[in-house]
Rosetta silent file (secondary structure, phi, psi, omega in degrees, C-alpha in Angstrom):
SEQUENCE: XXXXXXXXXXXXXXXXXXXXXXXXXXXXXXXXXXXXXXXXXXXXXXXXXXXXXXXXXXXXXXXXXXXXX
SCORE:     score description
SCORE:     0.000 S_00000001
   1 L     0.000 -173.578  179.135  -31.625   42.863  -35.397 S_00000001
   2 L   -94.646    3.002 -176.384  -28.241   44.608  -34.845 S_00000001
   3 L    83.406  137.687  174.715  -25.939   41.828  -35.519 S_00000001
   4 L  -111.422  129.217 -178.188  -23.839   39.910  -33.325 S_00000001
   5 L   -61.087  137.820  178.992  -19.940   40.174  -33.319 S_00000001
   6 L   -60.488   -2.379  160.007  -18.343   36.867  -34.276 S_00000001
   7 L  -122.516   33.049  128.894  -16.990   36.570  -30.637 S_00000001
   8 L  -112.793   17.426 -159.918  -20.087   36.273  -29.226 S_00000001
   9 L   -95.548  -24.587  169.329  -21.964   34.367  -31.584 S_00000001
  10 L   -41.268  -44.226 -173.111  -20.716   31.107  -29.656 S_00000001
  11 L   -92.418   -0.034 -178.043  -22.863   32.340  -26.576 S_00000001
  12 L   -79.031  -34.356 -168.352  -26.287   33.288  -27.993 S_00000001
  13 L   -92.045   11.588  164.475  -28.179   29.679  -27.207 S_00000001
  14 L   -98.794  145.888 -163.840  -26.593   29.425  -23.571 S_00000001
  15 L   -65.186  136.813  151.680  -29.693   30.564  -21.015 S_00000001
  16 L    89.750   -5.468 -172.492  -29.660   34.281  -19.478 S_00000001
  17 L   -86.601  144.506  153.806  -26.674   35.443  -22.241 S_00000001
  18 L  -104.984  129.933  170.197  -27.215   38.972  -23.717 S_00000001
  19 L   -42.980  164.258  164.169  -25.099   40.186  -26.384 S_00000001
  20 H   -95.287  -30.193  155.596  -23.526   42.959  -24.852 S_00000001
  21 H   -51.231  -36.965 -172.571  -24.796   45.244  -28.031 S_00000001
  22 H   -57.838  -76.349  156.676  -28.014   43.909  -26.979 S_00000001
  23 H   -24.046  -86.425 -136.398  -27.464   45.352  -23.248 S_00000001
  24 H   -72.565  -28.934  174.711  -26.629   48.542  -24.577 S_00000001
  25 H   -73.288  -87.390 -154.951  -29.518   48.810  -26.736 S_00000001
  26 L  -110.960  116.817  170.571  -32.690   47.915  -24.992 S_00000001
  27 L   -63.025  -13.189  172.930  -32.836   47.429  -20.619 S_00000001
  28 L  -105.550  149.044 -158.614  -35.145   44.760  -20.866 S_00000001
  29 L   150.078  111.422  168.359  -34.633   41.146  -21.824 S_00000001
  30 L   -92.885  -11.923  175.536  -33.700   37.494  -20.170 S_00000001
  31 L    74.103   23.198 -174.689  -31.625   35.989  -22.423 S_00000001
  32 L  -102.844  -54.815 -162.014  -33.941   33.133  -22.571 S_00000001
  33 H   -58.858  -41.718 -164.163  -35.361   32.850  -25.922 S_00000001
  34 H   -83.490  -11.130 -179.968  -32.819   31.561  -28.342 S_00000001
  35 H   -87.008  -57.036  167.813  -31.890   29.045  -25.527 S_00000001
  36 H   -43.437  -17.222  178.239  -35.598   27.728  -25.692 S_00000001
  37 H   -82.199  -79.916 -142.732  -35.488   27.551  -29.733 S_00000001
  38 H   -87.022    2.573  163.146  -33.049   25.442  -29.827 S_00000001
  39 H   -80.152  -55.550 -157.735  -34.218   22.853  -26.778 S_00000001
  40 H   -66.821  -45.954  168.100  -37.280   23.059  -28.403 S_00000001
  41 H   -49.506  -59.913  155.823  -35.980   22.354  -31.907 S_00000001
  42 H   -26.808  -54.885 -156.516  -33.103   19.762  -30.592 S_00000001
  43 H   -66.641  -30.278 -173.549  -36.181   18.197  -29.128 S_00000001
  44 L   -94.692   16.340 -177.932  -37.895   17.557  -32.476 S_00000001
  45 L    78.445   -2.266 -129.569  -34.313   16.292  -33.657 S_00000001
  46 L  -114.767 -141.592 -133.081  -33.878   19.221  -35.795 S_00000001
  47 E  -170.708  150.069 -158.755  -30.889   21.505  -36.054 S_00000001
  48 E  -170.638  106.598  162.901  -30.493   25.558  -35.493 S_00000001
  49 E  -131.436 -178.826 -121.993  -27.539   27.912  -36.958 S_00000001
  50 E   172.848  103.347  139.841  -27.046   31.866  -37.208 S_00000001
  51 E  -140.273  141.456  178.375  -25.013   34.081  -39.364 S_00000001
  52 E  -132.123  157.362 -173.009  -24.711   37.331  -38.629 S_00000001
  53 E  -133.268  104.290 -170.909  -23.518   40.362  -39.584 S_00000001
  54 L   -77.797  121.741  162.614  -22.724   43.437  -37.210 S_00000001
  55 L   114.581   41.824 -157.744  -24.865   46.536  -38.154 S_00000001
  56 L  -126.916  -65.186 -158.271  -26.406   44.056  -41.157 S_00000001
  57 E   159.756 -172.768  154.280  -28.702   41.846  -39.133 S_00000001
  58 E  -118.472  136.035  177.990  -28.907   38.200  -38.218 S_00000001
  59 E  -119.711  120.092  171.500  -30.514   35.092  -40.253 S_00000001
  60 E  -118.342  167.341 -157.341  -31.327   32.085  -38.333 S_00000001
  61 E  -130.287  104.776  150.994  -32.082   28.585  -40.118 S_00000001
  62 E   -87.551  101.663 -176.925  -34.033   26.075  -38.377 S_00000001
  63 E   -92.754  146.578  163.991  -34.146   22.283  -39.964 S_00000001
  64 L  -152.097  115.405 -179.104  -36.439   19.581  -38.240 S_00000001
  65 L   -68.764  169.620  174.442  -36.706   16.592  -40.316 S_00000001
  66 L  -132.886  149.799  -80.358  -39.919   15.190  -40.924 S_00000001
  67 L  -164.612  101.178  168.494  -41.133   11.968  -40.700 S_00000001
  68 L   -85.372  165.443  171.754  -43.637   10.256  -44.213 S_00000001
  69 L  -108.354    0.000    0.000  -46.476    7.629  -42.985 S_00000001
């Protein structure tokens, strides 16, 4: 990706937000997905963070513990 400025990185996992680099780049888009990762992850207990770096990229880290029998 294109990186997200550290004063929006607060706002990517709330529903319908677009980055505003994001907007400028590409017209299409709901602002839905990264809000759905992380319900869906939360849901399994687990755990979701992000660093990013603008014009570097983004890395996101997804934990969900798991559970021996």
């Amino acid at each position: 990706g294109i990186g997200i400025p550290d004063n929006e990185i607060h706002k990517i996992f709330e529903e319908f937000y677009r980055a505003e680099s994001a907007k400028k780049l590409v017209n299409f888009g709901t602002g839905l997905g990264l809000s759905l990762v992380k319900q869906i992850v939360e849901n399994y207990s687990g755990k979701i963070s992000v660093k990013s770096e603008v014009d570097r990229g983004s890395t996101f880290r997804v934990t969900i513990p798991i559970k021996t029998c």
